[in-house]
C-alpha positions, 0 to 999 in steps of 0.5 A: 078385887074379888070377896074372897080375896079381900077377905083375905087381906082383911084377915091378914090384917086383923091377925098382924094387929093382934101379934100374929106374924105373916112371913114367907119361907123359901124352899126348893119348890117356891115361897110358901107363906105361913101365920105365925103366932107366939102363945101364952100357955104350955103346950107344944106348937101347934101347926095347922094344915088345911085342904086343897083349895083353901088357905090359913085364912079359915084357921084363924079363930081356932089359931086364936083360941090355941094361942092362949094355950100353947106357946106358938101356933103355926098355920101355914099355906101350901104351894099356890093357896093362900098367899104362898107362891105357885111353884114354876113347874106342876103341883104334885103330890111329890111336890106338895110334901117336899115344900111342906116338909122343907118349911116344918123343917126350918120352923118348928124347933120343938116336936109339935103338934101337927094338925091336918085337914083334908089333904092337910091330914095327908101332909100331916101324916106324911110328915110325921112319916118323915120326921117322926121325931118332930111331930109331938102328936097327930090330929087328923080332920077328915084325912086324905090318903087314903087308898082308893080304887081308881074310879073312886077316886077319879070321881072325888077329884072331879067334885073339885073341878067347879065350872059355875056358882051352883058348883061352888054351892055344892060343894060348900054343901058337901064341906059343912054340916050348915051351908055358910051364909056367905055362900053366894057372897063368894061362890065366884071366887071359890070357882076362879080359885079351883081354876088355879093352876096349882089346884087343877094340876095336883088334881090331874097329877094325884094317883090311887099309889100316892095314898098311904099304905096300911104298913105306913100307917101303922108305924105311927108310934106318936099318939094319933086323934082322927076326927070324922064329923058325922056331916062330911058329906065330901070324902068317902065313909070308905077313907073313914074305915080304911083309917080305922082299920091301918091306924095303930090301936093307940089311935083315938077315932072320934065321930062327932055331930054337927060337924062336916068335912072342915071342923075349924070352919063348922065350930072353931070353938070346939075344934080349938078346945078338943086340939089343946086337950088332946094335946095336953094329953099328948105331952103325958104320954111316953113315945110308944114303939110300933 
């Protein structure tokens, strides 16, 4: 067994002793696994969405801290992360938003507020799309979804395709504003994890026509929070802009320092307390027309 995943064992059992459910939900594509865990404040369920190649896992001490401010917080694992299923045939995009959208659907029993990371601001967004009267408010981390030329894109999927230890510790270089200490603690498992086949087929299957359109984007009516940590070194400023420029004017653009590609890892504390005042905000504010 391998550091990482006992890290994830270890946190699977830590979140349960301090009341937060892990359960399974089935969809049309496979089981998918998600943290669920009931609040003690006001505001709406939050659910967090992290990025390719990761898991809930790293979202526990930001899902701790909104637990004292919202009535239940959702973290939840995508196809072949985490300790969700690998779905039997190809990850695709396609694939990826029907399972997420499937388990939002049956989970969420108020509007939320939905939180994205990477390719998770991608399924946010998508989800919101779908079912704008489920999502409460929108906060984006360093979205995917952005429209880019192809070979801008093909070369940000290749930064994914990690063959050895000194990949993995470049690519931890371009997620965070610091490299974590535990960096070649895990670099091994990082690398078998981007050999999953869940991963290198969503990576093979993604296209510059899966990004969202500026008409798309624009129609988000429900109050939007994007967050681009100045030491992203990961995605493209590009996406950055093409977000500022289609995202409707309500849409508050955020850039902050000491903070990379992965706010919930880089400060959890921060992160954590800027989701519950927006969301705060959010709850204030009546559904616009766009």
């Amino acid at each position: 067994m391998g550091i990482l995943p006992l890290a994830e064992r270890v946190a699977r059992t830590a979140l349960n002793r301090v009341g937060v459910q892990s359960r399974w939900v089935d969809t049309s594509v496979c089981r998918l696994h998600l943290y669920d865990g009931a609040g003690t404040g006001p505001l709406p369920t939050i659910v967090l969405l992290h990025g390719i190649g990761s898991s809930a896992l790293p979202y526990a001490p930001v899902l701790q801290r909104l637990r004292r401010r919202a009535r239940r917080v959702i973290a939840a694992e995508a196809p072949g992360h985490g300790w969700s299923a690998a779905p039997p045939c190809a990850l695709t995009p396609e694939c990826l938003s029907t399972a997420m959208n499937e388990l939002l659907d049956r989970e969420l029993d108020e509007p939320a507020v939905v939180v994205g990371n990477s390719l998770g601001g991608a399924v946010a967004v998508g989800y919101a799309l779908s079912s704008p009267g489920r999502v409460r408010g929108l906060v984006l981390a360093s979205p995917a979804g952005a429209c880019m030329e192809p070979t801008e894109l093909e070369q940000l999927l290749g930064v994914f395709k990690l063959q050895s230890r000194a990949d993995a510790r470049s690519f931890f270089a371009r997620l965070y504003h610091r490299v974590p200490w535990f960096t070649p603690l895990v670099a091994d498992d990082v690398v078998r994890m981007f050999s999953r086949e869940a991963i290198l087929s969503f990576t093979r299957s993604a296209r510059c026509e899966h990004a969202f359109t500026p008409e798309q984007l624009g129609s988000l009516a429900m109050p939007i929070l994007l967050v681009w940590g100045r030491s992203d070194r990961l995605m493209p400023s590009a996406n950055l802009e093409y977000y500022r420029r289609h995202l409707p004017p309500h849409a508050t653009i955020e850039e902050p320092e000491g903070i990379g590609h992965c706010p919930q890892v880089d400060d959890p504390r921060r992160f954590a307390d800027r989701i519950a005042a927006f969301a705060e905000e959010a709850i204030r504010v009546a559904p616009r027309s766009v």
